[in-house]
N, C-alpha and C positions, 0 to 999 in steps of 0.2 A: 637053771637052778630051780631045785624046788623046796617050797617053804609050811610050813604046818606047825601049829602050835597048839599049846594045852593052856587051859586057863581058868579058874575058879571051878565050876561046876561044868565043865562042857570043853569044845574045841575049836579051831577056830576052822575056818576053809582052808586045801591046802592048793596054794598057788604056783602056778607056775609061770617061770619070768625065764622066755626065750631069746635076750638078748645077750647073747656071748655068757660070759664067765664071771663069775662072781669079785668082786673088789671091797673093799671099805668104802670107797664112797657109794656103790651101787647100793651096797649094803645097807649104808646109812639110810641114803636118800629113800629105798624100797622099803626097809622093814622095819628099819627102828622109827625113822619121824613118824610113819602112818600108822602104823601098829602098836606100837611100841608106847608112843603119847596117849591115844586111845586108851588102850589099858590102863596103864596110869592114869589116865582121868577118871576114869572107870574106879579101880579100884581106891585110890586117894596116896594118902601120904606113907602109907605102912607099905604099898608097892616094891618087888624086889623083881627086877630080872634077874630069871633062868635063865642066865648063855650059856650055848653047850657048844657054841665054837672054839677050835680049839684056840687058846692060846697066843703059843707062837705064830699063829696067822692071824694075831687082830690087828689091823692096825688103828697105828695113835691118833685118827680123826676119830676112831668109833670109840674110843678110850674117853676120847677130850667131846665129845657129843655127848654120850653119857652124863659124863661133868657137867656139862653145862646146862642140862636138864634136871637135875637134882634127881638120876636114876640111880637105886642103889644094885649092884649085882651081886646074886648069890657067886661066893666062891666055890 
């Protein structure tokens, strides 16, 4: 999987994670707790994630992590 993001004024690094195939917990566990929090600390309480995953592939741990981190995501 490979991952890149935009964010305020700039970008971030894009990484690449060579173990197997991408899941909702990998997902969680890689990109949203480390990254994800970060930014939101970063930029405070007005913070929105951009997910551009689709959809019908998210599953309900990354739904319910979100939630539980008080992330709001753009629809």
């Amino acid at each position: 999987m490979v991952w890149a993001g935009i964010l305020l004024d700039g970008r971030t690094p894009l990484h690449a994670f060579e173990r197997g195939t991408e899941t909702g917990v990998r997902y969680r566990d890689e990109i949203l707790e480390p990254y994800v929090r970060l930014f939101r600390g970063a930029v405070g309480p007005e913070f929105i994630l951009m997910d551009d995953n689709a959809r019908p592939h998210k599953a309900l741990l990354v739904d319910e992590f979100l939630q539980s981190e008080d992330i709001r995501r753009m629809d």
